[in-house]
N, C-alpha and C positions, 0 to 999 in steps of 0.2 A: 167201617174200619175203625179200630180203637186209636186211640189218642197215639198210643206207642207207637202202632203197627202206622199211624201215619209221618211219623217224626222219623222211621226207618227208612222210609221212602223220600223224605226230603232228600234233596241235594245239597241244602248248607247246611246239617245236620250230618249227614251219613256220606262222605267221600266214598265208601265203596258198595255202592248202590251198584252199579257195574258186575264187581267181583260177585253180589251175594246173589243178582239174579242169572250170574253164569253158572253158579255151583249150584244154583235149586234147579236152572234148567240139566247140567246134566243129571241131577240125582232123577228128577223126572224122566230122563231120556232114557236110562239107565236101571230103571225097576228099583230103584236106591241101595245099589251095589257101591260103598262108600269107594272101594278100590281102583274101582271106574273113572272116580272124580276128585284122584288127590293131584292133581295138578291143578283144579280150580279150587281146591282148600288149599293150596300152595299158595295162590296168587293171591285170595282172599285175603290169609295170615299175612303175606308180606305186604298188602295193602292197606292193613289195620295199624300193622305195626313203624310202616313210613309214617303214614298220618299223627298218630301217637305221639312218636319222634318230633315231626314240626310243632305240635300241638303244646310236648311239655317247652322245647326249646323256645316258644313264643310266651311262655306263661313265665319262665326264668326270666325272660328279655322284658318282663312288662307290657308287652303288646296286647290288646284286646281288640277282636275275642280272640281266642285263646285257638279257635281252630278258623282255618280262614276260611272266607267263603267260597263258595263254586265257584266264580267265576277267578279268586286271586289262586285258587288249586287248581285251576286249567291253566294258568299264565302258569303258576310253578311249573308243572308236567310240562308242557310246551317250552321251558326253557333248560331244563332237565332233563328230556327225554323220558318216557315212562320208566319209573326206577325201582318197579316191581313186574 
């Protein structure tokens, strides 16, 4: 596995590891009929796009790193509610 392709798979790298292996698994389920599986490119986009959001607001605010880790993005979620 390439360097990339393993940094996609981390969990303190890639928050929606989740979201990307729901949307390959239905494009797989699905013969990759995109229409099949716009509600997991929904969820995917609104899971990229929360992340993004804490990510710039922590980088304004000075906080390092810049995206939190797995486990401070499970305490977020868990106090939040899932908000995608």
């Amino acid at each position: 596995m390439s360097r990339h392709a393993q940094q996609l798979r981390d969990h303190d790298i890639n928050p929606c590891v989740e979201e990307t292996d729901a949307s390959r698994k239905c494009m797989d389920d699905n013969n990759y009929k995109k229409d099949m599986c716009t509600a997991y490119f929904l969820k995917y986009k609104n899971c990229r796009k929360f992340w993004h959001d804490i990510m710039m607001q922590r980088k304004r605010n000075g906080v390092k790193p810049e995206m939190p880790s797995a486990e401070e993005r499970r305490k977020i979620l868990e106090s939040m509610g899932k908000p995608y």
